[in-house]
BATOR-214014 format. One record per atom (N, C-alpha, C, O): y, z, x. Coordinates in steps of 0.001 Angstrom, whole numbers, padded with zeros to 6 digits, always signed. Example, Ala and Ser with C-alpha at 12.3 -4.5 7.8 and 13.67 -1.06 7.14 Angstrom:
<nodes>
-005690+007800+013190-004500+007800+012300-003300+007800+013200-003319+008465+014236-002250+007080+012850-001060+007140+013670+000030+007870+012900+001138+008039+013409
</nodes>
This chain:
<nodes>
-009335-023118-009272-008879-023431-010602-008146-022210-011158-008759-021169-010921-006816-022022-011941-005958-021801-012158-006202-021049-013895-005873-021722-014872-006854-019497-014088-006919-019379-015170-005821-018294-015689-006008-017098-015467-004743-018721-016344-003838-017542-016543-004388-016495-017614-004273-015284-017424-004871-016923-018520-005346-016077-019298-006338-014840-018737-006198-013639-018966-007432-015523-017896-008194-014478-017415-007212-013674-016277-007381-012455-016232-006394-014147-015531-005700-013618-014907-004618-012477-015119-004379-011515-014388-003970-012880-016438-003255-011872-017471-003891-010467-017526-003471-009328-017323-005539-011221-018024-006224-010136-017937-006839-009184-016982-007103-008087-017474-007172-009374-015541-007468-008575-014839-006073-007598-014442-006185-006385-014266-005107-008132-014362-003868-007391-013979-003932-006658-015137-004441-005602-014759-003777-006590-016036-003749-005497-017184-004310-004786-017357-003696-003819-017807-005852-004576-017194-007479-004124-017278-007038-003160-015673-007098-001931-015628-006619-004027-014494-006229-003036-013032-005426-002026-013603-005789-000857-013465-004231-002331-014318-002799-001539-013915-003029-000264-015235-002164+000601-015369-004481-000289-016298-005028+000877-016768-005708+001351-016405-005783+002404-017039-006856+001293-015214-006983+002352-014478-008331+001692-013927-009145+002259-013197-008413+000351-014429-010215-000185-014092-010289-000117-012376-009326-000098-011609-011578-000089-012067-011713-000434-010671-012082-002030-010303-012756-002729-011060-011667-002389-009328-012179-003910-009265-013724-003864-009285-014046-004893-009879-014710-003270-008976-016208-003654-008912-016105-003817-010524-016873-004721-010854-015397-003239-011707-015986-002718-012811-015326-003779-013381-015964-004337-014274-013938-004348-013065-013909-005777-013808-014420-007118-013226-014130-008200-013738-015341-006960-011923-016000-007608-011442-017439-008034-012539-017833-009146-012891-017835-007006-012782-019038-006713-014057-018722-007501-015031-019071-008651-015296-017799-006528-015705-017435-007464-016848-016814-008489-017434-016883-008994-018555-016046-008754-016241-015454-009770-016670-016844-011366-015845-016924-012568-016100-017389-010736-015179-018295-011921-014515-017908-012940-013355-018514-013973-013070-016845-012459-012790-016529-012985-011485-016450-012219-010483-016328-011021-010738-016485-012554-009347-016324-011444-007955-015369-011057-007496-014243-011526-007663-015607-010340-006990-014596-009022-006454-013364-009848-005671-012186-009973-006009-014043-010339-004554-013144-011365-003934-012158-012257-004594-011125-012475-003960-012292-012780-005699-011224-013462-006432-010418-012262-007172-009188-012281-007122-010978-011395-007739-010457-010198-008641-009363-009526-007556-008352-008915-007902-009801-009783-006108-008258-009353-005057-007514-010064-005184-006316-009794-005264-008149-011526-005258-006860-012773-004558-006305-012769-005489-005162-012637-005051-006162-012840-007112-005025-012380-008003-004275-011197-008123-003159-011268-008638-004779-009963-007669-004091-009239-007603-003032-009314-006401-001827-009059-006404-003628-009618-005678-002986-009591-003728-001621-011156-004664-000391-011168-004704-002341-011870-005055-001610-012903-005164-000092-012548-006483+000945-013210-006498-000347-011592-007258+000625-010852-008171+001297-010268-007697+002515-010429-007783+000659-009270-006946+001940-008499-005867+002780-008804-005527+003819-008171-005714+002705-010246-004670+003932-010917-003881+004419-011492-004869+005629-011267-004848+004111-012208-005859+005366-012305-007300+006042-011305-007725+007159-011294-008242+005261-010371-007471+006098-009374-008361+006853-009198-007081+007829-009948-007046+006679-008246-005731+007675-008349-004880+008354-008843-004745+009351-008124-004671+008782-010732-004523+009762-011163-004256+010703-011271-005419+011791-011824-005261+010286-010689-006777+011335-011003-008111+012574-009938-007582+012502-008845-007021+013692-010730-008004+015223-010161-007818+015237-009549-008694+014543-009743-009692+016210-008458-008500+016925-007704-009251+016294-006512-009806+016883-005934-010719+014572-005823-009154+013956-004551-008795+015115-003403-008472+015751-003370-007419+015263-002518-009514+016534-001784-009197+015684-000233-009109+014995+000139-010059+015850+000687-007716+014857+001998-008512+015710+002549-008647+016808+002534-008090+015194+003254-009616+016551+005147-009938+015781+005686-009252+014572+005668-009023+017019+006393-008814+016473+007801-007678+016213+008901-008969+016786+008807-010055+015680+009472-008774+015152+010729-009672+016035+011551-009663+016744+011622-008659+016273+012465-010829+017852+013496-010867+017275+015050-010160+016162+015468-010481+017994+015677-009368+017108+016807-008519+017083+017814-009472+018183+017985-009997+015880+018798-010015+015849+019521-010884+016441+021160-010210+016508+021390-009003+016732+021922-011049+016697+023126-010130+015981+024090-009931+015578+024486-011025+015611+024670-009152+015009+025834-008475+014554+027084-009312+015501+027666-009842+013405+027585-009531+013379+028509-010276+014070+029375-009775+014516+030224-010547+014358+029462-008532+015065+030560-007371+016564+030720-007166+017227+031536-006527+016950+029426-008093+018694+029500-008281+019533+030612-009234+020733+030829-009061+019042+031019-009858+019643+032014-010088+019728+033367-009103+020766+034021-009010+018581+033677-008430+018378+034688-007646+018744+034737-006412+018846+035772-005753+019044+033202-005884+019690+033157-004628+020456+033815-004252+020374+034241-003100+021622+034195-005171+022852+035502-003947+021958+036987-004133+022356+038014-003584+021158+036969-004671+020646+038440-004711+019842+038112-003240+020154+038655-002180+019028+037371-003352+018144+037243-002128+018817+037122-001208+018337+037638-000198+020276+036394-001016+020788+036259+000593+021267+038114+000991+020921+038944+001831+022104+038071-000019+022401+039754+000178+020723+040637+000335+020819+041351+001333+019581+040768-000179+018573+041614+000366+018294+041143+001689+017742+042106+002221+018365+040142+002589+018360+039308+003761+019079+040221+005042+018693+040936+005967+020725+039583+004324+021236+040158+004679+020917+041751+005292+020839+042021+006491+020754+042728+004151+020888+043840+004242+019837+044515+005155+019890+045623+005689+018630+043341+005211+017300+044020+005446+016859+042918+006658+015817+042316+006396+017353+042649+007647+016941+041393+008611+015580+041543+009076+014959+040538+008730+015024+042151+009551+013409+041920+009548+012361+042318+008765+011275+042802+009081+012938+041989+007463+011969+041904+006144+011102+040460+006135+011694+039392+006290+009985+040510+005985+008976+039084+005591+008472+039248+004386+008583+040091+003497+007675+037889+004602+007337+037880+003087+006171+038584+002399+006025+038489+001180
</nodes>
């Protein structure tokens, strides 16, 4: 049987941080169904079109400024470590 409401609700109660045993408790059903909606959300949500990711913008280096100093000490000093 088909409850969207309670179903609304375990996905929401999961995706803040609950564990399934703990909305197993409280909400009063078992674990085993508390997967098969989730397992069963997933693949809705997977097959929905038009999931677009942004790639993340690359930040820079605390070390970018210091880089030509460091290639030149390299340079100057070849079997220096760290």
């Amino acid at each position: 049987m088909k409850n969207e409401p309670l179903e609304n609700t375990i996905i929401t109660l999961h995706c803040e941080g609950w564990p399934i045993r703990r909305l197993s408790r409280e909400l009063r059903i078992s674990r085993k169904r508390i997967r098969r909606v989730l397992v069963s959300n997933r693949a809705q949500r997977d097959t929905t079109p038009g999931d677009v990711i942004i790639a993340k913008k690359k930040r820079q280096s605390k070390l970018d400024p210091y880089r030509d100093t460091i290639a030149e000490l390299l340079d100057k000093y070849p079997d220096i470590t760290g």
